[in-house]
N, C-alpha and C positions, 0 to 999 in steps of 0.2 A: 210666592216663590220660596220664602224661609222655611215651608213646612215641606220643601224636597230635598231628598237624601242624596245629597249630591257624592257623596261616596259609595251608595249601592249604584247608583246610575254608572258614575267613572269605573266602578269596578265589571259591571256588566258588559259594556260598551271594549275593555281590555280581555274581558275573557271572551268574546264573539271575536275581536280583531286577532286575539291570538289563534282562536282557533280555527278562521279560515285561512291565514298565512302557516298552517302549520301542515295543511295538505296542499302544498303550493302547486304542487304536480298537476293537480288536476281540481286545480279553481282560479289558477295563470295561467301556467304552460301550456298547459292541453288547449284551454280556449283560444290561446294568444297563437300555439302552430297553427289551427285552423283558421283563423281571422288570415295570417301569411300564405295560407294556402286560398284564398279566398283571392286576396291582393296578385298573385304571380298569375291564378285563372285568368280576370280579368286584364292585366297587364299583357297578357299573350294576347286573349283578344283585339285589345288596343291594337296591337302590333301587327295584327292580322286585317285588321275591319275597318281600323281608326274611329273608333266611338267618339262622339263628337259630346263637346261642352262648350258652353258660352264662355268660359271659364278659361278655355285653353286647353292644356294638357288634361287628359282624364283621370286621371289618378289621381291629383291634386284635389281633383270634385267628388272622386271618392272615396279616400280616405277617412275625411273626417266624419261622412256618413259611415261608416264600419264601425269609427270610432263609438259615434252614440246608437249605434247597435248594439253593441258589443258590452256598453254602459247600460244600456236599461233591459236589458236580457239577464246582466249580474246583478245589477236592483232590483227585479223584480224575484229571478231565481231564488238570491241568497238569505231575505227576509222571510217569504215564505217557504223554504225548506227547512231552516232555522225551525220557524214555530211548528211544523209539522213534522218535524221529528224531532221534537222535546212534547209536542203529545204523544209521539208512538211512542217513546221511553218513557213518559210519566212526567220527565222533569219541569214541566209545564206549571200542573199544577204545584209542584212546590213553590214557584214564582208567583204563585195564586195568591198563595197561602204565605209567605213572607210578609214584614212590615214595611211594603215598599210599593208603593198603590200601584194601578196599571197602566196611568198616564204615565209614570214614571219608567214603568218599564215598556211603553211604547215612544217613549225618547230614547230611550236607549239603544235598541232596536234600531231605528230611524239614524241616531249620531252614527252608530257603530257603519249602519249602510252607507253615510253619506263617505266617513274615510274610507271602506271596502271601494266605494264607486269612483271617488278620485284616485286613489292609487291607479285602479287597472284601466282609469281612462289615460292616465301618463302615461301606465308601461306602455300600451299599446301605440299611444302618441310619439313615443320614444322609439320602438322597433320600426311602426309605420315610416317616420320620418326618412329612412334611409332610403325607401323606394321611393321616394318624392324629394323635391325640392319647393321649401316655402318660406316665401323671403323676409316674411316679418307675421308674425303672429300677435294677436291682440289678448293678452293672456288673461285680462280684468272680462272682455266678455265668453271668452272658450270656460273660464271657469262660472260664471253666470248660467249660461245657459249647461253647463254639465251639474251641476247645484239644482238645477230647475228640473231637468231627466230626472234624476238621482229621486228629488221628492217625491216627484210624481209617482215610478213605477216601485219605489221601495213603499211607499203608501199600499199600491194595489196589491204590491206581496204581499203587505202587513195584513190588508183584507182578507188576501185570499188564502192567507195562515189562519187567521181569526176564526174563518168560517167555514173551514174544512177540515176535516179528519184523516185523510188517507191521500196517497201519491196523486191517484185518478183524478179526483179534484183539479189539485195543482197543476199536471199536467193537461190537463181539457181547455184550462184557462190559458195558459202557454203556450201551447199549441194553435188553441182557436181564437183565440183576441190577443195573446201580446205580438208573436211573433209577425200574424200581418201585418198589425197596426206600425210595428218596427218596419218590417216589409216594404209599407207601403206611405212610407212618409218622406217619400224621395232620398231614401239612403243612398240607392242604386242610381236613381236617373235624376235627368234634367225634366223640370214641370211644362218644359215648352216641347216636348218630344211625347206630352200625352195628348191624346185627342179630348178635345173639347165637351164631349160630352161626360167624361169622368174624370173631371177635373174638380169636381164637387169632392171627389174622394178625399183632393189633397187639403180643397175650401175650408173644411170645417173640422179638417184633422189636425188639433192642437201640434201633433207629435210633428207633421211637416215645420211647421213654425221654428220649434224646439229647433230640427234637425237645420233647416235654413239659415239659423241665426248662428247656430254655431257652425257653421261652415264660411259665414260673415266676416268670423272673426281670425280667418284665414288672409282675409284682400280688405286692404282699404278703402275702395269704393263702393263697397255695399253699407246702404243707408239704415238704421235702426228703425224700425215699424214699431211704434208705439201701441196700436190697436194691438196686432198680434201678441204682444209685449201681456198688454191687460188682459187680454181674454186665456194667455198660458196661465198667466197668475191667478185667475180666475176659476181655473179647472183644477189648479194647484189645490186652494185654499175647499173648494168642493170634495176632494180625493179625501186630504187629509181629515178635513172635518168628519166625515162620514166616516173614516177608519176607524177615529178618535173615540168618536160615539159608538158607534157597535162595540167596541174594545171596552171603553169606559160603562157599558150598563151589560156587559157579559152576555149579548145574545151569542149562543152557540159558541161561547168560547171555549169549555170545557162541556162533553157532556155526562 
């Protein structure tokens, strides 16, 4: 660890923080009205249908799924639009070509997403909160499991920055695997209102786990699952490794 430049990295990590809080408009705002517009939809429904939760109140159940929507949507976006447009401007390779290896600057990268991913998982915690009422929140594991989001989909940015050249890329992969996979990790619903036979979806989908546990850390009497626990970390430690290495032996990094 003596032979890393901890001053290229801190400086790297302040010029990405500054420069997605400096189009605030539309890398907050704009996503935070639609997540509000998202919230008042379904609230009307509530009011109309009475969408049902084990949980209680609907809203309560899904907020905090919106919440890590909304987190691994800006983790995965913000990492790989990053590197994919500092290749279409070149500035890439001068990061190449600096004295600051590229495990160095895929921490950087990663530190910078992990503050980007907690700030807009607060704001939005912070604006949500007023449509709901939640009587005690567990703030050691909301910030756990948004830590754990955070790696995971800023990893697959980091990939799918790595390994592509052009928007199409990026957006085929967001389109077609993040956004279900978000979709479909019980953001939206309760796991007892899916029928049994595609309940496999939610089985073996790390992301439900993720989105479960921190919606956990909402109520008191939901119990921590150690299995599920191991096997996020386990997918974790798989993601990043794998970024790590294609990044660190330059397949298709530059061409």
């Amino acid at each position: 660890m003596s032979n890393f430049s901890y001053l290229s990295i801190k400086t790297i990590i302040i010029h990405e923080i500054r420069e997605y809080f400096k189009e605030f408009q539309f890398t907050i705002i704009a996503p935070l009205i639609t997540t509000i517009i998202f919230v008042f939809i379904f609230s009307t429904l509530d009011t109309y249908y009475s969408l049902n939760s084990s949980k209680g109140i609907y809203l309560n159940f899904l907020i905090p799924g919106i919440i890590m929507t909304v987190v691994m949507q800006t983790s995965f976006n913000y990492i790989s639009e990053v590197i994919i447009n500092m290749k279409q401007i070149g500035s890439f390779e001068d990061f190449l070509m600096s004295p600051i290896s590229r495990i160095e600057l895929f921490f950087s990268f990663m530190i910078s997403s992990i503050f980007i991913g907690l700030c807009v998982g607060y704001i939005n915690l912070l604006v949500l909160c007023f449509f709901s009422e939640f009587e005690t929140i567990n703030y050691f594991s909301l910030n756990y499991y948004l830590l754990l989001c955070i790696l995971i989909f800023s990893s697959l940015g980091a990939l799918t920055g790595f390994l592509s050249y052009s928007w199409d890329s990026q957006s085929t992969v967001s389109n077609f695997f993040i956004v279900p996979i978000s979709f479909l990790s019980g953001s939206f619903f309760n796991i007892n209102n899916i029928d049994s036979n595609y309940l496999f979806i939610l089985k073996y989908n790390p992301i439900y786990y993720l989105v479960d546990g921190f919606r956990s850390s909402f109520y008191f009497d939901k119990q921590i699952n150690l299995y599920s626990n191991i096997y996020i970390l386990i997918i974790i430690f798989l993601i990043i490794s794998s970024s790590l290495y294609i990044f660190n032996k330059g397949f298709r990094v530059i061409k």
